[in-house]
C-alpha positions as CSV (number, residue, x, y, z in Angstrom):
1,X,-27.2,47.0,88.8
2,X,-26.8,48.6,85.7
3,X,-28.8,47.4,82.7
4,X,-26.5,46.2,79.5
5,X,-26.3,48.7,76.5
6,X,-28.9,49.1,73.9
7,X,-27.0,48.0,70.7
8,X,-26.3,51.0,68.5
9,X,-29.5,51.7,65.9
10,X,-27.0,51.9,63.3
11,X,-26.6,48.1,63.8
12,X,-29.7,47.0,62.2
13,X,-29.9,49.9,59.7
14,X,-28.6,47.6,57.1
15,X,-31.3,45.3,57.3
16,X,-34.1,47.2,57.2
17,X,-32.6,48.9,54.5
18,X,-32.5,46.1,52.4
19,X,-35.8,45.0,53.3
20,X,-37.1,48.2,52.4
21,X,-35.7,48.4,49.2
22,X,-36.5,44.7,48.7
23,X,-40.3,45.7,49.3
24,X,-39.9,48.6,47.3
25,X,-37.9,46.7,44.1
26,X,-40.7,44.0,44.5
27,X,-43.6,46.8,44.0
28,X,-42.6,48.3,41.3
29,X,-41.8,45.2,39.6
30,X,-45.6,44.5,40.0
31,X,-46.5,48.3,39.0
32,X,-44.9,47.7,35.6
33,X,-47.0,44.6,34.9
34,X,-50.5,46.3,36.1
35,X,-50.2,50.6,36.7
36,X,-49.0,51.1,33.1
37,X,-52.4,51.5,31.3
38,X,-54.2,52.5,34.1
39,X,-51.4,55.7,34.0
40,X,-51.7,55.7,30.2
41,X,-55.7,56.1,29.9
42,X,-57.2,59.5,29.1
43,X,-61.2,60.5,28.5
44,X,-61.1,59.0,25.2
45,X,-59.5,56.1,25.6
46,X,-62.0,53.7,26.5
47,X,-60.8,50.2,25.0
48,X,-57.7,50.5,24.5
49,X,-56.6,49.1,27.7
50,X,-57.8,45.8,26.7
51,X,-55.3,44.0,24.4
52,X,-58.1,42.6,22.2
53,X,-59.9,46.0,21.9
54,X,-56.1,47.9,21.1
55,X,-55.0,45.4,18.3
56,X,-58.9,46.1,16.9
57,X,-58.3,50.1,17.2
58,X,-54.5,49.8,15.6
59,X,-56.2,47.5,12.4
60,X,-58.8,49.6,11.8
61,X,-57.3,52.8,12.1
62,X,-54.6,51.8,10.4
63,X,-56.1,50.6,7.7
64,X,-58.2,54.1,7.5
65,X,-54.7,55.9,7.2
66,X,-53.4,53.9,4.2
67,X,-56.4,54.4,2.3
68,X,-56.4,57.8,2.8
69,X,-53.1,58.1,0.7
70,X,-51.9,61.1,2.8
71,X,-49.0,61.1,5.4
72,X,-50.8,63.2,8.3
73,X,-52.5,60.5,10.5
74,X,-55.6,60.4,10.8
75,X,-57.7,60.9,14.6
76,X,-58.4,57.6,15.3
77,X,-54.8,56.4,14.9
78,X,-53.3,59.7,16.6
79,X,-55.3,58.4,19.0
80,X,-54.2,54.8,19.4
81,X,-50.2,56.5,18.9
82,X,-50.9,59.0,21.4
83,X,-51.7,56.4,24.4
84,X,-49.0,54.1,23.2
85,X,-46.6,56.7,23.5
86,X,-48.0,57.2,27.2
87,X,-48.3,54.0,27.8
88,X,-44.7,53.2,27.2
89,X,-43.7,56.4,29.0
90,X,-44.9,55.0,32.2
91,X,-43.1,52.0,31.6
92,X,-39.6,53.3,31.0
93,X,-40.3,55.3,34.1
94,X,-41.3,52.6,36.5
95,X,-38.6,50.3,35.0
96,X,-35.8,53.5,35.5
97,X,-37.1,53.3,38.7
98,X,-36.6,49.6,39.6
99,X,-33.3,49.6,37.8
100,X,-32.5,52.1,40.4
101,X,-33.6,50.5,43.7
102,X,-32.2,47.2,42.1
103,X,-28.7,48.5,41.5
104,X,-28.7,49.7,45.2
105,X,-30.1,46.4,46.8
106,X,-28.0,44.7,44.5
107,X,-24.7,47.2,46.0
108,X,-25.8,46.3,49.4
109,X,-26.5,42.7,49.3
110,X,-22.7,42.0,47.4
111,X,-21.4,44.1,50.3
112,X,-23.4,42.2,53.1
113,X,-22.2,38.9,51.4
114,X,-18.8,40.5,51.2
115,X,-18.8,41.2,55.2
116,X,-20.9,38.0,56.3
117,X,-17.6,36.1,57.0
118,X,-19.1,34.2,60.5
119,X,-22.6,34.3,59.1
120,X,-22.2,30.9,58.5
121,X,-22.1,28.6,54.9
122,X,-26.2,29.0,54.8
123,X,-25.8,32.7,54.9
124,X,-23.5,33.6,53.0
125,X,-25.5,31.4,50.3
126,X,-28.5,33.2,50.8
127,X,-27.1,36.6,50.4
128,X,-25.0,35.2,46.9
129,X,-28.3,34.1,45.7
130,X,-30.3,37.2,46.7
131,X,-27.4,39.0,44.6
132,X,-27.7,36.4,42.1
133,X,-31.7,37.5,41.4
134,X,-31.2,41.1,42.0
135,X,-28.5,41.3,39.7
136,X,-30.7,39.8,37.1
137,X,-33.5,41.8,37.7
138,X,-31.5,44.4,37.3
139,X,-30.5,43.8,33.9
140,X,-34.0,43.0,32.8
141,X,-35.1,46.2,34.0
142,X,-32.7,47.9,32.1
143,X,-33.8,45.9,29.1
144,X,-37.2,47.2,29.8
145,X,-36.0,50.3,29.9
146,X,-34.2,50.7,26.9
147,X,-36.9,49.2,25.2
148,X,-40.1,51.5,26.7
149,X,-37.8,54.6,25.8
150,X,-37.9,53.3,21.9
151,X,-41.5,52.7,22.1
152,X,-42.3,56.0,23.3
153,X,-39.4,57.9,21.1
154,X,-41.3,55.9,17.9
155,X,-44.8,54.4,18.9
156,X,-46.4,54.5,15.9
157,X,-43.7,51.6,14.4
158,X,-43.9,50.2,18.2
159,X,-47.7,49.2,17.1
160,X,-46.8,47.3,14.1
161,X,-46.8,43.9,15.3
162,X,-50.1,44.1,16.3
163,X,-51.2,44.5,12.4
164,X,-49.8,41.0,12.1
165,X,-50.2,38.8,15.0
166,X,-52.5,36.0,15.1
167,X,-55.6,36.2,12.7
168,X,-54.9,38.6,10.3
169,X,-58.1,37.9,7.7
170,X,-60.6,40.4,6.8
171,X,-59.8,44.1,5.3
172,X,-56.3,43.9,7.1
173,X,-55.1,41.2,5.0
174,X,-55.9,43.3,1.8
175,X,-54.4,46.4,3.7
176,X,-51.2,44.6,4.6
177,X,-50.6,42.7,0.9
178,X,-51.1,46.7,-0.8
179,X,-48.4,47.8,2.0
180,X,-46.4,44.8,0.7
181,X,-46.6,45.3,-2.9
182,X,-46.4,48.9,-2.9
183,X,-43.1,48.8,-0.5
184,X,-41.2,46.0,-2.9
185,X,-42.1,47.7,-5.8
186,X,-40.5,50.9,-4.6
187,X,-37.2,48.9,-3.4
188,X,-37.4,46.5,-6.7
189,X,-38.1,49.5,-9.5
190,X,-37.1,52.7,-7.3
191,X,-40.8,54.0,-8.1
192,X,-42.0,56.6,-5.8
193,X,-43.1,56.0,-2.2
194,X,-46.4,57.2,-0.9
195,X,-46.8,59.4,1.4
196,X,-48.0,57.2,4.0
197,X,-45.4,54.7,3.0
198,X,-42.7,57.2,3.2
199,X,-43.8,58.4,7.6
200,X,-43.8,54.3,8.3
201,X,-40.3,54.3,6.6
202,X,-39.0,57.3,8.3
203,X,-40.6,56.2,11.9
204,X,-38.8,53.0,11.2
205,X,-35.7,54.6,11.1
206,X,-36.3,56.4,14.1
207,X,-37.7,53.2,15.8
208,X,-34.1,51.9,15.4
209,X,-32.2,55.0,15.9
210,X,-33.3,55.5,19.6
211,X,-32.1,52.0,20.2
212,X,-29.2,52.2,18.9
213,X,-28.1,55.3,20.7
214,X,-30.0,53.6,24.3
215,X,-27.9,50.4,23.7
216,X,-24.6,52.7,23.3
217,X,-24.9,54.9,26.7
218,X,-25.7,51.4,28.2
219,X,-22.8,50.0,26.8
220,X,-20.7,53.2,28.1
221,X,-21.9,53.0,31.7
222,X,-21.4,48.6,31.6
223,X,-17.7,49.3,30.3
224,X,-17.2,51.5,33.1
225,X,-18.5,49.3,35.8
226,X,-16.0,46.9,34.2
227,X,-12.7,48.9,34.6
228,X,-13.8,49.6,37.7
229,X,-14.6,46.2,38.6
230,X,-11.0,44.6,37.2
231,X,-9.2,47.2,39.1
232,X,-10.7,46.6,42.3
233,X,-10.0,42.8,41.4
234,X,-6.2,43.7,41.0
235,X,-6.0,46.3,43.8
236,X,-7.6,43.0,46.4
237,X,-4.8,41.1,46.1
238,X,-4.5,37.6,46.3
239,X,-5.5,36.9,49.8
240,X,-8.9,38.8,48.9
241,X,-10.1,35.4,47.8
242,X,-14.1,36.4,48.1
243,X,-13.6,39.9,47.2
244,X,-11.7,38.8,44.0
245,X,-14.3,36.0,43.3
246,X,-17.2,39.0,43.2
247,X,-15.5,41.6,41.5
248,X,-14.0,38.9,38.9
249,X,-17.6,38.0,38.3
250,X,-18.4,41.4,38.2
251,X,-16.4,42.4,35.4
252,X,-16.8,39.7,33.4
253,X,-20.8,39.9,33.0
254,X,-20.8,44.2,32.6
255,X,-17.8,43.3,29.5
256,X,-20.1,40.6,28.6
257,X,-23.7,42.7,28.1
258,X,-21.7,45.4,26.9
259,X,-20.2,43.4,24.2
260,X,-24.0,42.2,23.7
261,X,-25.5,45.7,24.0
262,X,-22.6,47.0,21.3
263,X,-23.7,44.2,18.9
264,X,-27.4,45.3,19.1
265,X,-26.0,48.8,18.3
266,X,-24.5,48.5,15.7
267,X,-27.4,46.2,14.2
268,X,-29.3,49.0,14.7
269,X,-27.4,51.5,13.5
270,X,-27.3,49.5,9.9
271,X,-30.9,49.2,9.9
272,X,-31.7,52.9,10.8
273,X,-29.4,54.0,7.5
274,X,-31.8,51.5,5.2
275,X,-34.7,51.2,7.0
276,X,-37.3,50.2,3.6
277,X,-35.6,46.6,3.4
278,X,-36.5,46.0,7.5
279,X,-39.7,47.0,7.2
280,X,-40.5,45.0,4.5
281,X,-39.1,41.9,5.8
282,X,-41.4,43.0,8.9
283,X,-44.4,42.3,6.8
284,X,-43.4,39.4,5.7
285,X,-43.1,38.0,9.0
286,X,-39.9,38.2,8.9
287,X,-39.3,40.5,12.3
């Protein structure tokens, strides 16, 4: 008697496929929480991994550099810039990462959902909401993304926040009401900008440059997946009921974040062409 076939491997390749790239997605979500300043941490960078022990670095050394008058920075604050630029590297390459194995599980699952016609009503609603929280995942890593590339292209104006969250008393305060005064007198009378003054201004710029340019390749690539999703919609016909439903959906959420991603653009763009009005409203709370 002859024993029945072994089903063909290929069979379950497309579930252990997602699983593995579910396992995978899920790691590196965690990596980008914990591994970043682990990665980021040299020899000299004891302290700095702790939030309360950064923000102390940044104040001090920051305060340091604006009393020096000069634009080069001074050690302590190349310092704190140099492992925020590292530590925002890592990020933006864990969170390219994910996007990656996202956009792939994502593919997969909204072809399985696509294809799971007798998998029953219980099924099929577990693969649309898998694709449902990978797809959102997906866009929240390439949030993170284009934000961890501007933080690394521009860390020293990536630090600024932490000059005025929460307490801000002691010889910040005085610091950040001279950085105040100093900045609205030269955007009140035209007066000349220190030196120090002038680098913040110009890495402001910059700050808002780089996201402006990430937000428009983002908003490239979205635009495509939309044309290609509304002709696939078109091309399905009417009797592709399913098909039509995903790829409708499809194209309206890349037009949707691209239209998003162009608005943040262009208000970015606008800021990196007058940066000194930004930064001041910045200090005064005001970003």
């Amino acid at each position: 008697m002859r024993s029945p076939a072994a089903p063909p491997r290929s069979v379950d390749a497309p579930g252990r496929l997602l699983a593995v790239l579910a396992a995978l997605a899920a790691a590196l979500v965690a990596a980008f929480v914990i591994a970043p300043h682990t990665l980021a941490a040299g020899r000299a960078d004891d302290g700095l991994s702790d939030a309360r022990g950064l923000t102390g670095a940044v104040r001090e050394a920051f305060a340091a550099y604006w009393r020096s008058g000069g634009p080069d920075l001074p050690a302590a604050l190349e310092r704190v810039v140099d492992y925020w630029a590292r530590y925002h590297v890592a990020k933006a390459v864990i969170a390219a990462s994910a996007l990656v194995v996202l956009v792939a599980l994502g593919v997969l699952l909204w072809k399985a959902f696509l294809r799971a016609g007798g998998a029953g009503a219980g099924g099929r609603a577990a693969l649309a909401a898998a694709g449902v929280l990978t797809t959102v995942l997906a866009l929240c890593s390439l949030a993170a993304v284009m934000a961890n590339v501007q933080g690394a292209a521009a860390p020293f104006s990536s630090l600024l926040p932490m000059l005025t969250a929460g307490e801000t008393g002691g010889g910040i305060a005085g610091t950040l009401d001279d950085v105040r005064g100093r900045l609205a007198d030269s955007l009140s009378a035209g007066g000349p900008v220190p030196p120090a003054l002038e680098v913040m201004i110009d890495d402001f710029s910059r700050y808002h440059v780089v996201l402006a340019g990430a937000a428009a390749v983002a908003a490239a690539v979205l635009i495509g997946v939309s044309a290609a999703s509304w002709r696939g919609f078109a091309a399905a016909g009417p009797s592709g009921g399913r098909t039509r439903r995903v790829l409708g959906a499809s194209g309206v959420l890349s037009a949707a974040v691209s239209l998003l991603l162009i608005v943040i653009g262009v208000a970015n763009t606008t800021t990196a062409a007058d940066p000194a009005p930004a930064l001041l409203a910045f200090f005064d709370g005001g970003w």
